[in-house]
C-alpha positions, 0 to 999 in steps of 0.5 A: 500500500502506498503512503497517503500524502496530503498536496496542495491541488496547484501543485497537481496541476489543477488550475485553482490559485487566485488568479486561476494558475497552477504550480505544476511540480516537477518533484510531485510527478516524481513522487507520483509512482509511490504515493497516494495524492489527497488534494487540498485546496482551502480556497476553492473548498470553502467556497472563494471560487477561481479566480478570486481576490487575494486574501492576507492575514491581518495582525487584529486584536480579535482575531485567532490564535497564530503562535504569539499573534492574532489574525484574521483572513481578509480580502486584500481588496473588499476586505471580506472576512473569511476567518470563521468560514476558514476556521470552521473548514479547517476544523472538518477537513483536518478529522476528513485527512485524519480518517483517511490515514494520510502520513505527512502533506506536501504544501508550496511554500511561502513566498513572502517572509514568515512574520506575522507581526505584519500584514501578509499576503498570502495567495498560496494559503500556506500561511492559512494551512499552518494557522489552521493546523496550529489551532488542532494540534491534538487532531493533527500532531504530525503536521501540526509539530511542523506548523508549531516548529515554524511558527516558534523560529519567527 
């Protein structure tokens, strides 16, 4: 039986980033032969669509727990809130990818610098994916261990 790896779903080729683009791997169609995929997209899975606006995390008091932070998900442009709608996916989807049994997840990296004392743009989701894995660390402990380690060097 092949290992279960949870992947971002631009990364797969599927053309659902913000603007509609893909991030094609080459390493992914390597890997391909020895995993199981299970795509991931927590833009298009909570309902932001393609394309859509670009979204940020912004440092607010009323926000949710990020390390030694609070932030919220916003649109860069409308400044629509998608925290709760974020929060409530990520709480679903972590027990989904828990029953399925995957053993790690392959995400694309960020292409901004990882401080949360700012205002990031964050059009991938990376930076969503670990909030939302850092606020389950009991439901999701591999991948969470790798979120809180990253948040802890910022």
């Amino acid at each position: 039986m092949k290992p279960r790896i949870g992947i971002s779903r631009c990364l797969l080729g599927e053309d659902v980033r913000y603007d509609g683009s893909n991030k094609l791997s080459s390493a992914v169609a390597h890997l391909t032969p020895f995993v199981e995929w299970i795509p991931v997209c927590p833009e298009v899975e909570v309902g932001m669509g393609v394309p859509r606006e670009p979204i940020q995390l912004v440092r607010l008091a009323d926000g949710v727990s990020s390390g030694h932070e609070f932030v919220r998900l916003k649109g860069v442009h409308t400044g629509e809130d998608w925290t709760e709608r974020m929060e409530r996916w990520s709480a679903a989807r972590v027990v989904d990818l828990a029953a399925v049994g995957i053993s790690g997840f392959v995400l694309k990296p960020a292409r901004q610098a990882a401080d949360l004392s700012a205002c990031l743009c964050t059009p991938t989701g990376i930076r969503r994916v670990r909030v939302a894995a850092a606020s389950s660390p009991k439901r999701w402990p591999r991948t969470c261990q790798v979120c809180r380690s990253s948040m802890k060097k910022r």
